[in-house]
Each structure stands twice: as structure tokens, then as C-alpha cells.
N, C-alpha and C positions, 0 to 999 in steps of 0.2 A: 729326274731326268725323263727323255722320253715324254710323245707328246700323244694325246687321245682327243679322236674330234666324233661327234657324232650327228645325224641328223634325223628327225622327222619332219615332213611337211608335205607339197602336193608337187616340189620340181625331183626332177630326177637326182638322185642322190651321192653317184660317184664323183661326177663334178666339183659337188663342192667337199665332196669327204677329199679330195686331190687338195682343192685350193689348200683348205683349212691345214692340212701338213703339209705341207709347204711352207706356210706361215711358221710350222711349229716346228721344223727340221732341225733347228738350233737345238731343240731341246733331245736330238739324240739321231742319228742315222747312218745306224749299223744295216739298219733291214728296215721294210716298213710294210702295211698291207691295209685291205680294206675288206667289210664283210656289206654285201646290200642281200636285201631282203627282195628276193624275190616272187611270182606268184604262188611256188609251193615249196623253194627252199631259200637257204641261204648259197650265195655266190661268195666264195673267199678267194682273195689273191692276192697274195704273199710273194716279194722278193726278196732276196740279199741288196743291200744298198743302196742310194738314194730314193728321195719319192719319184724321181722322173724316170729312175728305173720299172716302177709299180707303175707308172702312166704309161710308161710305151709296151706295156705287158700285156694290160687291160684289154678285152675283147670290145672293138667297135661298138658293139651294142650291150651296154649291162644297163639295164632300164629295174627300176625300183627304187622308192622314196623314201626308204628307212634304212641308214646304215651306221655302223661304226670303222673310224679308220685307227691307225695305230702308225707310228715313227718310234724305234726302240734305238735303245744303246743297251749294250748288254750287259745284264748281269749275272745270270742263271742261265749257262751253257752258252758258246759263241753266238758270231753273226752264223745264220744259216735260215735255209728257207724254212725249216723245220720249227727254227725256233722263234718265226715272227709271228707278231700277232697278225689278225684275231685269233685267239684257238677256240677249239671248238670242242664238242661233246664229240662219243664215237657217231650216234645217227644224225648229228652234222646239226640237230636242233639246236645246240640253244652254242652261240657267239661271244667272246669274252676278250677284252682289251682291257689291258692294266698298267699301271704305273706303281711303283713300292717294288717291298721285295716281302715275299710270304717266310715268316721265320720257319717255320713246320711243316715246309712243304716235303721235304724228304721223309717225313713219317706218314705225310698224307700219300704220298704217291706209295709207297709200301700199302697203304692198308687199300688202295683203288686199286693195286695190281694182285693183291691176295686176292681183291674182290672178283677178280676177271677182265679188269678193265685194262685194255691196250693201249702204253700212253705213247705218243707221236711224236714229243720232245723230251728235253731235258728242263723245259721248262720248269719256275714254282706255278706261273700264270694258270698252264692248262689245267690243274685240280680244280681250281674254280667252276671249269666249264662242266668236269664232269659231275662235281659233286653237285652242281645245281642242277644238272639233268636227272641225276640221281635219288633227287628230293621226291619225297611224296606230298610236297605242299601241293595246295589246291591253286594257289597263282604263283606267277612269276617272283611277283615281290616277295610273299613268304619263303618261296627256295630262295632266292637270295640270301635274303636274310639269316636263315639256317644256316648257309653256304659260309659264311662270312662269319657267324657266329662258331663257326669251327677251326678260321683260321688265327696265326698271331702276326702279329708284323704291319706292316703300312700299305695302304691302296689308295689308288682312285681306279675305281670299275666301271665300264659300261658294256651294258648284257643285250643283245638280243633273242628274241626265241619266234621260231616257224609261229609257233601252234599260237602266240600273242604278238602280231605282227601290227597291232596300234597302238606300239608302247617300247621305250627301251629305259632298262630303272638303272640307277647308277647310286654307286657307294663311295663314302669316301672320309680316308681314317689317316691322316699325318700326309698326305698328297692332295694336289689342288684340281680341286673340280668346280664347273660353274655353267651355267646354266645361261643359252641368250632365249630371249623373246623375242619370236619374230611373229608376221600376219600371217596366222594360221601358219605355220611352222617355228619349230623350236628346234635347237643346237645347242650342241655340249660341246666345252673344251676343255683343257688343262689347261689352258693358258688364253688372254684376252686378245692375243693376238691373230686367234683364226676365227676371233669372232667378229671384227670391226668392221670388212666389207658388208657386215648383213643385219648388224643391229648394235643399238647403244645399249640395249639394254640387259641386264647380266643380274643373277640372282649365286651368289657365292653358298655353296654347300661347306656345314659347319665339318668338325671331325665326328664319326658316328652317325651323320646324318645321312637318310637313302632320300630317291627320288623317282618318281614314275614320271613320265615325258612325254607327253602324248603331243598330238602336232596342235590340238588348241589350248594347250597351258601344261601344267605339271603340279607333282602335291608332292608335298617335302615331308617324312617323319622319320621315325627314330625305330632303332630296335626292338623296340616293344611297341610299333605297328600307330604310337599318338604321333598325329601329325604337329607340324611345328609351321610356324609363318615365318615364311620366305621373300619378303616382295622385291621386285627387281629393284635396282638401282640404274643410274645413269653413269657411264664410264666417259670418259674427257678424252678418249684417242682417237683422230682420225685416221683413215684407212691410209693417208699417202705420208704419213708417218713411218711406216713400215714398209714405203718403197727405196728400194737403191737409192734414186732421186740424179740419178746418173753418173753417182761413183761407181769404181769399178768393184770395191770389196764396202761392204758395213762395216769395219771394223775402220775405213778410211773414211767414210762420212762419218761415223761416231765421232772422231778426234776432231776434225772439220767441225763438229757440233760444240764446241766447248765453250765458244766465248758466250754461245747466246743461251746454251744450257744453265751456266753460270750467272749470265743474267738474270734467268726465272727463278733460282735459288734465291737469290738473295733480294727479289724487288718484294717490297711491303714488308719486310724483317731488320729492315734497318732505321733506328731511329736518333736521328742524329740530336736531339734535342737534348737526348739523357745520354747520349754514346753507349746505347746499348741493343743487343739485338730482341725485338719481338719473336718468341716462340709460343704461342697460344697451345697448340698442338700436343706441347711439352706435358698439359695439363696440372704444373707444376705452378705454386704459388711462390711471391717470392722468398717468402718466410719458408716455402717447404726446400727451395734452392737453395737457400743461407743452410740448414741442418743436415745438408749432407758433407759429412769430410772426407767421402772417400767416392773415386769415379771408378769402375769396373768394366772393360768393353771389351764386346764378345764379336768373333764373325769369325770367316774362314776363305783364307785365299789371300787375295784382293784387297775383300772386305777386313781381312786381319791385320791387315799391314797399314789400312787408312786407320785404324783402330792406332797404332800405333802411333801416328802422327797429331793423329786426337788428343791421344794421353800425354802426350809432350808440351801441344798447346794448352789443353786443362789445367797441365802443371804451371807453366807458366805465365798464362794469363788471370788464372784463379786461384793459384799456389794450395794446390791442394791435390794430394796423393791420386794417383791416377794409372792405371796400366792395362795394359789388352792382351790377351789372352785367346791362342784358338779356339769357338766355342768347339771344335769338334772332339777335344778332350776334357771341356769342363765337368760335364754331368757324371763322366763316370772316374772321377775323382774325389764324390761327396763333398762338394765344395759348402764352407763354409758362407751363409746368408748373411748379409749383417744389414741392420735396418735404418743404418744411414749411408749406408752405399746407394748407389746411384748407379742403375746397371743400365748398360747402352747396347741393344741389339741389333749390326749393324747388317744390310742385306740387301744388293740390289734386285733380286725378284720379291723377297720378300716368303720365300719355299724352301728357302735353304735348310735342310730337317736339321743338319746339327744347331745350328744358330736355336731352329723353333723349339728343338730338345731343350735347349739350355735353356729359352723364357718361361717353357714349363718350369725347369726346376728350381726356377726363382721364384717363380707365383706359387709352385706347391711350397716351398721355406719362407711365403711371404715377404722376400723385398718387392723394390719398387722399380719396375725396368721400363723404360722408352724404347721406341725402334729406331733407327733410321734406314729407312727403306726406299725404294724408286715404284712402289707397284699401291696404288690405293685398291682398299680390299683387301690385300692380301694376308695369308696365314698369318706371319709374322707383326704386322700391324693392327691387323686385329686381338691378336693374343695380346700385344702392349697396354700398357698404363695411359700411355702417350707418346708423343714422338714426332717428328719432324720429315716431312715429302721430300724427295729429294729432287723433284720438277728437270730429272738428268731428258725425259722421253723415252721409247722406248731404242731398250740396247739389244740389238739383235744378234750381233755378233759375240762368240762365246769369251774372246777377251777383250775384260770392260776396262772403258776408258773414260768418255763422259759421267757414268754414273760413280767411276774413282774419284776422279776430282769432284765431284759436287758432294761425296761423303766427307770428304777432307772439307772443302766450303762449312757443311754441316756442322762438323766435329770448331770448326771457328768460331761457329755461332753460337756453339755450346756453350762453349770455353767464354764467349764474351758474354755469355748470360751471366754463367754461373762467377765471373770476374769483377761484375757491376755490383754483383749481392754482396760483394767482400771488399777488397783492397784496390780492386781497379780501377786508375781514377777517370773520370770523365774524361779528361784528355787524350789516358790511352786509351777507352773506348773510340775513342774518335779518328784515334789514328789506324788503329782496326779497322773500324768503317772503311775510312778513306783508301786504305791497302785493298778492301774486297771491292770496292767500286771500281775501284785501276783496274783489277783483274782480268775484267774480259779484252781489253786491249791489249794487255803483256800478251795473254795467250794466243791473241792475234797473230803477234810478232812474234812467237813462237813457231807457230803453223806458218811461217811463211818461210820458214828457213827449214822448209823440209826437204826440196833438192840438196842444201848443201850436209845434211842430215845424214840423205838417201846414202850421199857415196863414202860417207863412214860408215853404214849400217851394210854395204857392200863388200866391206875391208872387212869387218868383225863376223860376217859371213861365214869367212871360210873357214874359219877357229873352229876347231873342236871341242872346246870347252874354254869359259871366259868366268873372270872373276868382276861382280859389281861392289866398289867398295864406299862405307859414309860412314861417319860418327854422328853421337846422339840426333839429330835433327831430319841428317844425313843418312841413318843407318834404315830405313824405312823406305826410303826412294830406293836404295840400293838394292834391298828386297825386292820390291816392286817391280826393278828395271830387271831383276835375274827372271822374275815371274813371267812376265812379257816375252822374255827372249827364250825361253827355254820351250813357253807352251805353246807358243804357233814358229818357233825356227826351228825346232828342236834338236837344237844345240846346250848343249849343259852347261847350263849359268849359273855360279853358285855367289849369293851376297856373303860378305862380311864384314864387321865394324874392321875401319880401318886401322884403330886401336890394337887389333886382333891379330893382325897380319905378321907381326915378329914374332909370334907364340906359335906359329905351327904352318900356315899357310903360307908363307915366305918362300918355302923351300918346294912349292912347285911355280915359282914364277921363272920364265923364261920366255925365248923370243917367239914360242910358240901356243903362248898362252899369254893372250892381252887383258888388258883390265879398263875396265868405266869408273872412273873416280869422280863421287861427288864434293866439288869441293866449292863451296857459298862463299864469299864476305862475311866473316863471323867471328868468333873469337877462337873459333880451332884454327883460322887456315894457316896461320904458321904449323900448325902441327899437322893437317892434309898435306900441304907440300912436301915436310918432311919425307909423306910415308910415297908419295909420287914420286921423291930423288930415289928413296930406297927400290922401289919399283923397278927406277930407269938403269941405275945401278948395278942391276941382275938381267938386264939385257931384256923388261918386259915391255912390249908397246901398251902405254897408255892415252885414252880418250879421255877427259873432263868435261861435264859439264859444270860452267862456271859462271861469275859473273863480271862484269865486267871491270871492275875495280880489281882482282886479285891479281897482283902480280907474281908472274910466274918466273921471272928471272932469265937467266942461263938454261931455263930447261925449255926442251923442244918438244912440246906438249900440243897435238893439234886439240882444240878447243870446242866446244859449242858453250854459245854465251847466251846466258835466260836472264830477262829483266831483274831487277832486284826488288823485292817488296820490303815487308816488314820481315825481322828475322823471323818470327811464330811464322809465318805465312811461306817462305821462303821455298819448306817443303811439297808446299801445290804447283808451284810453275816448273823445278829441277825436274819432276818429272814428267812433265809435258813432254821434253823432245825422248826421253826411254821409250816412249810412245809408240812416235815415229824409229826411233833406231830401232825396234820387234817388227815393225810394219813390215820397213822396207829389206829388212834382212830377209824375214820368211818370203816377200813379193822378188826379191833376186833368186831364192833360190826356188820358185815355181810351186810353192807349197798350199794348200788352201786355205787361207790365213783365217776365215768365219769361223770353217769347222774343223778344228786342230784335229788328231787323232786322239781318241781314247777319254777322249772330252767334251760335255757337252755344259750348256748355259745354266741351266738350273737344274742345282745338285739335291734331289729329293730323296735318295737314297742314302743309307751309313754303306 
């Protein structure tokens, strides 16, 4: 969570410490603040809440070329001015912006306050600050170091100090730090997206790896002071990527983005000769594809629930054991490794610590895991064996939509990988194909029935709590749609298989608790309909999304109707309009649909 931007170079440097959070507000804004360096001290300013709260605060004139800025989401002690970043030492020397959370920080602030020292928050952040003031190393990097070698738990750090004002060194252990190259100025971010107006170029910091930044380059080593090569690399996003583009919310151009996102997914992955999908990426042979019998997929959220719809196509296109699983409970469960499993780590930033937790503890038991990811670089993809881009763009808003569906796209291609090496015959690779190339046209005609969307996501508004319901296929969209609606409406959406609903959930349906029934052309809908009579029966209003073939009879069911694909596939387009019904319910009822409360985009913290 929470975003950190830094800068040295020869322009003035609040400017762009403003843009760059801005850029990275998604990733938390509780509070935000900025430290520049100025001719004999540091300048810090700290607010409670947005960054354009910190910009209208700012003194007209804060002139100085080296800073660090900070956007938090809280986790050690509220929003307050107190507990935003930078913190600082007590003689204001030496600057500290962090992202993690310090496991020890409460034993450490015990032994700073026996020591005499006066702490200013409830922060874990601020020990850092003191304990590297505190150091008797002879440079910045060596306090560091020491500093960091005292504490436990996850960071990414960037330090300033008065008395070494041509340099800011950065740490970084389970949270994303990286590094741009610019002409004669360098910039740090957590995230690629406050670096694109100023440079392509970005050098990713490993875990355990520090870094000195000076404004004509930087030197990357390790704990014990040996340095390591670092060389930049080239990033693929443009800057007007990351504008609005003249929707009114992100989260309303992300969904607007799907039919062409889904296009990038899949062009040069399809090869219709063999009806199979190319995954190079996978680093998988096909003899290493055929020996795996069992599929395993991990992610959290979102990402858990595409996981789901994954393990349903795996099963059924490559008929081989398959299931997903929160990674944010896997690791500490001692999970058993097995080394024909096939573990899939699903993520669209690619920083999700639970997800990264659990590829470690695959690679530490030695299985074999792929990612599927939206972010190149990133933590999670570089940890992998192999794996597959998910070419969604970038998702700036905290609930994902395009980079959903092109995980589910993914998890297709998987499944039609791993269905060629086996029993699946050419024909139906083909008819796969032909289903993911329709694709971005249904979802066309999906997003084009968002007025008639809008005035059901108006009606279900005003509910207090709503049930989303689907069997096997079904039961995954249904999560998904409760996920959507509950995190930017916040109205309590609870899914359940519909299967489910006689066993205990029944007995709070009434006319003031509505329900979204997913119900496909399939071989349940006799038995969806059923559980819609019994619904209607108890006096509850029910929405469907459906398709166009089911008939619905004698029941007075208002509808939304999603193209039909292939059954496997079915699960990608039903939850296109869930989409839109979260959009426009939170946009009726005035909420800020980017930045939900209490939530932010990329979860870097347990």
C-alpha cells in the first residue's frame, strides 16, 4: 500500500514530488507529505488527506532539488498529521518515508524512549529515522544499513540527510522500489507510475538490496556493503495512459477498456493451425505440461475469485484436478509442495505480499509456479519460474476490472495449453479460439447497455444488504459481483452458490433484501430457475443476468442479457455488466468510486 516518490536532479523538486503522488494516490490517501532539502535544513509538510490537500498547504516558495514524498494508508496509528510521512529524527536531520509494516517496532520505540528520545507518532516508520540519526556510522549508507539491520518485517525506505544533501539511499525488503534514469537527475518510486512523464528508464531494486542516488547515476549493494549490477531497463507505458482520457472516474474507463485490452491478451497466443494457445513465457515444455496432474492457484481478492474460474476451465478443458485457494492463508497453513503440481500466482500489480509470501514458499519446498501478472518487473514476476503478461494497461483505479477479465482470458489459455498436451482435441481447441476472438465484440455489446444497467444498479442502491447467487461456473461471478458491489457501494453483498440457499440463507430473503442471479444457458438452468421461483416465492426482488436463450416463463424477472460464448468461457462476459451494476450504484449514490474507503490498490502489507 501507500506510495513513495523521490527526487534528485538540478529542477526544483516539490513539483514533481506533488506530480509523482498523484500518480500514486491509488496506492493509499489517508495523509500524504513531502520532505525537500533545503540550503541548511530539511522542509517537511505533512497533511491529513489527499495530495491536493499537501499542495494547497505548501508555501509559494519551497525551492530545493532533493526530496522525498510520501501518500500513506494507515496502518500503525490513524490518519493524522502526526502520523504522516516523512518522519524525521528529533534535530530534523535525517528524513524517512516508508512503505511495510516494521514487525519490532514497539520494542524498538521502548528502547528509543528508555534512551531519551521523544517519539512524535505512533508510528512503526519513525524508529527508522531515529535510529539512523543515532548511528555512529561514518556515512549515510552504513547508518542505514545498521538501521535496517535492527529491524524485522517489510520495507521500501527512502532517506534523506542535511549533512549528505547529494545523495538519498533507499532500502528495500518485501515492498517495491525502483529506480528512473533521467539527464542528470534520478527518481525513485514504488510504483511505475510516477515515473512515466520523466523517463523510460527504471532499474528495479531486488529484496535486501540498498541503493545510493545521486543525481548523475546510483550504485546498488547489499548488506554487507558488495555492490551488485543493476542496469536500467526499458518500461512499455506511456504517460497518457495514465490520464482520465476524459471519463469522469478510472474505474469507468478501465471497463470501457476491455474489449481492446482483451485484444492485446490474446493477439500472437493463438494458433489456430494446432488449436492451441502459445505461451513461451510459461517457460514450460510440452512434455513438462503433459507431467503435471494437478493445478494449484493462489491470489487474493479479485485475483482469488479469477483463480476460481481458472480451476473450473483447467478442469474442464484439460480434465485434470485443479482449485484456488486465498494465497493470503496458504503459507501459514504448512502447505504441502508436491512436484507435479503446477502452482499459478495470480496478481495484477504484481506486489501483492500475500500472493509473493506464498511463491516463496513454493520455491523454498521446490515446486514449480508461474505468475500471472499485469505489471512487467514486478516482485511477483520476477520471483516466478515463468508465466504469462496480462497486456490489461495500466489499472489505476483500486477496483479491477480490465486486468479481471484478461486474468480469466489467461487462466483460458492456460487451460487450452495444458488441454492440447492431453485429451483435447484439435477441434475443441479451435472452438476456444474462435470463442476468445468473439470476445472483444460481446464485451462491446455489453458496455453498451450500461444506461439500461445504470437504472437497475439505482434500484439495488438503495438495499441495504443484497445476496449475489451462481452454481459451479456461476458461483465465482457471483463472488466477484458481491466484491464489486460491497467495495466502492458499500452496501453488504454477500455471494452464495445457489445450491446453498435452502440450507440456511433462505430464511433471510424478503422484499427488502434483493438478489443478482447468475443464471447462463447450461445444464443447471432448470435448477437456477428453480431456486429464482423459490426466491420470488418469499417475496425477494430478483435481477438476472442471463442469456438470451433461457427461458424464464411465468416469472417476472427483470433481466440483463450477456452474449453467449462457449460454456468454459461463459464466466468472462456474465461478469462484464457486475461491473457496470458497482459502478453506477456507488456513482448514484455520490461515493468516490477510485478510492473506496479503507482501501487501497496494491496490498503490500499482511
Amino acid at each position: 500500500m501507500c506510495g513513495i516518490v523521490g527526487y534528485i536532479g538540478g529542477q526544483n523538486a516539490a513539483p514533481i514530488l506533488l506530480e509523482g503522488l498523484t500518480r500514486l494516490e491509488y496506492r493509499g490517501y489517508d495523509s500524504a507529505g513531502i520532505a525537500v532539502l533545503g540550503a541548511k535544513n530539511a522542509q517537511v509538510h505533512r497533511v491529513v488527506g489527499r495530495v491536493r490537500n499537501l499542495a494547497a498547504a505548501l508555501p509559494k516558495r519551497l525551492t530545493g532539488k532533493v526530496g522525498i514524498g510520501h501518500t500513506r494508508w494507515a496502518t500503525h496509528g490513524p490518519a493524522s498529521e502526526a502520523n504522516a510521512h516523512p518522519h524525521t529524527s528529533e534535530d530534523g536531520r535525517i528524513c524517512v518515508v516508508h512503505n511495510g509494516i516494521i514487525d519490532n517496532a514497539d520494542a524498538l520505540r521502548a528502547q528509543l524512549a528508555d534512551a531519551g528520545v521523544t517519539l512524535a507518532s505512533e508510528t512503526d516508520t519513525e524508529v527508522l529515522a531515529h535510529l539512523i540519526a543515532r548511528s555512529g556510522a561514518d556515512t549515510l549508507e552504513d547508518a542505514v544499513v545498521e538501521a535496517v539491520s535492527r529491524i524485522t518485517g517489510t520495507y521500501a525506505i527512502a532517506v534523506t540527510d542535511t549533512a549528505h544533501p547529494d545523495r538519498l539511499v533507499i532500502a528495500r525488503n518485501g515492498s517495491p522500489l525502483i529506480i528512473g534514469v533521467g539527464e542528470r537527475e534520478m527518481f525513485v518510486a514504488s510504483d511505475l507510475a510516477a515515473l512515466v512523464r520523466h523517463t523510460s528508464q527504471v532499474a528495479h531494486l531486488d529484496d535486501g538490496e540498498f541503493a545510493t542516488v545521486f543525481a548523475t547515476g546510483y550504485r546498488t549493494f547489499t548488506v554487507d556493503e558488495s555492490d551488485t549490477t543493476k542496469p536500467a531497463t526499458e518500461i512499455d507505458i506511456a504517460a497518457e495512459d495514465l490520464d482520465l482520457g476524459g471519463y469522469p472516474h478510472y474505474m469507468a474507463k478501465e471497463i470501457q477498456e476491455q474489449p481492446e485490452s482483451v485484444e492485446r491478451i490474446i493477439r500472437g497466443r493463438l494458433d489456430d493451425r494446432f488449436g492451441v494457445a502459445r505461451l513461451d513465457g510459461l517457460n514450460l515444455t510440452p512434455r513438462e505440461l503433459r507431467g503435471f496432474s494437478r493445478v494449484k492457484i493462489l491470489g487474493c481478492g479479485s485475483a482469488y475469485y479469477a483463480g476460481q474460474v481458472g480451476a473450473t476451465m483447467i478442469e474442464e478443458l484439460a480434465r485434470i484436478p485443479a482449485d484456488a485457494e486465498a494465497a493470503s492463508e496458504f503459507r501459514y497453513r504448512n502447505p504441502i509442495i508436491e512436484a507435479d503440481t503446477l502452482y499459478i500466482a495470480v496478481s495484477q500489480s504484481g506486489e501483492t505480499i500475500d500472493t509473493a509470501f506464498a511463491v516463496e514458499e513454493i520455491k523454498r519446498k521446490g515446486g514449480r509456479v508461474v505468475g500471472l501478472v499485469n505489471v512487467v518487473g514486478s516482485t511477483i514476476a520476477r520471483a516466478c519460474d515463468g508465466g504469462v503478461y496480462l497486456h490489461a494497461g495500466p489499472e489505476i483505479a483500486v477496483a479491477s476490472t480490465k486486468a479481471l477479465t484478461n486474468m480469466a482470458i489467461g487462466f483460458a489459455l492456460i487451460a487450452l495449453a495444458l488441454g492440447r498436451v492431453r485429451d483435447l482435441s484439435n477441434a475443441d481447441g479451435q472452438r476456444i479460439i474462435d470463442a476468445l476472438r468473439a470476445m472483444p465484440g460481446q464485451i462491446k455489446s455489453i458496455l453498451d447497455e450500461g444506461p439500461r444497467i445504470a437504472e437497475h444498479a439505482k434500484e439495488f442502491a438503495t438495499a441495504n444488504s443484497l445476496f449475489f447467487v451462481g452454481r459451479v461456473r456461476g458461483y465465482p461471478v457471483a463472488r466477484e459481483g458481491a466484491q464489486k458491489f460491497k467495495e466502492i457501494s458499500y452496501r453488504h453483498a454477500e455471494a452464495y452458490q445457489t445450491s446453498e440457499l435452502k440450507h440456511g440463507p433462505l430464511a433471510l430473503i424478503d422484499a427488502a433484501l434483493p438478489t443478482v442471479a447468475i443464471v447462463p444457458a447450461d445444464e443447471l438452468t432448470d435448477r437456477n430457475l428453480a431456486a429464482v421461483q423459490q426466491i420470488k416465492a418469499r417475496g425477494g426482488a430478483v435481477l438476472a443476468v442471463t442469456h438470451e436463450d433461457v427461458d424464464f416463463g411465468e416469472l417476472d424477472v427483470p433481466r440483463i442479457v450477456v452474449p453467449k460464448t462457449e460454456p468454459e468461457l461463459d464466466p468472462i462476459l456474465l461478469t462484464i455488466p457486475l461491473q457496470l451494476l458497482a459502478y453506477h450504484a456507488a456513482l448514484s449514490l455520490g461515493y468516490d468510486i477510485d478510492k473506496p474507503r479503507n482501501l487501497a490498490k496494491s496490498v503490500t502489507v499482511e
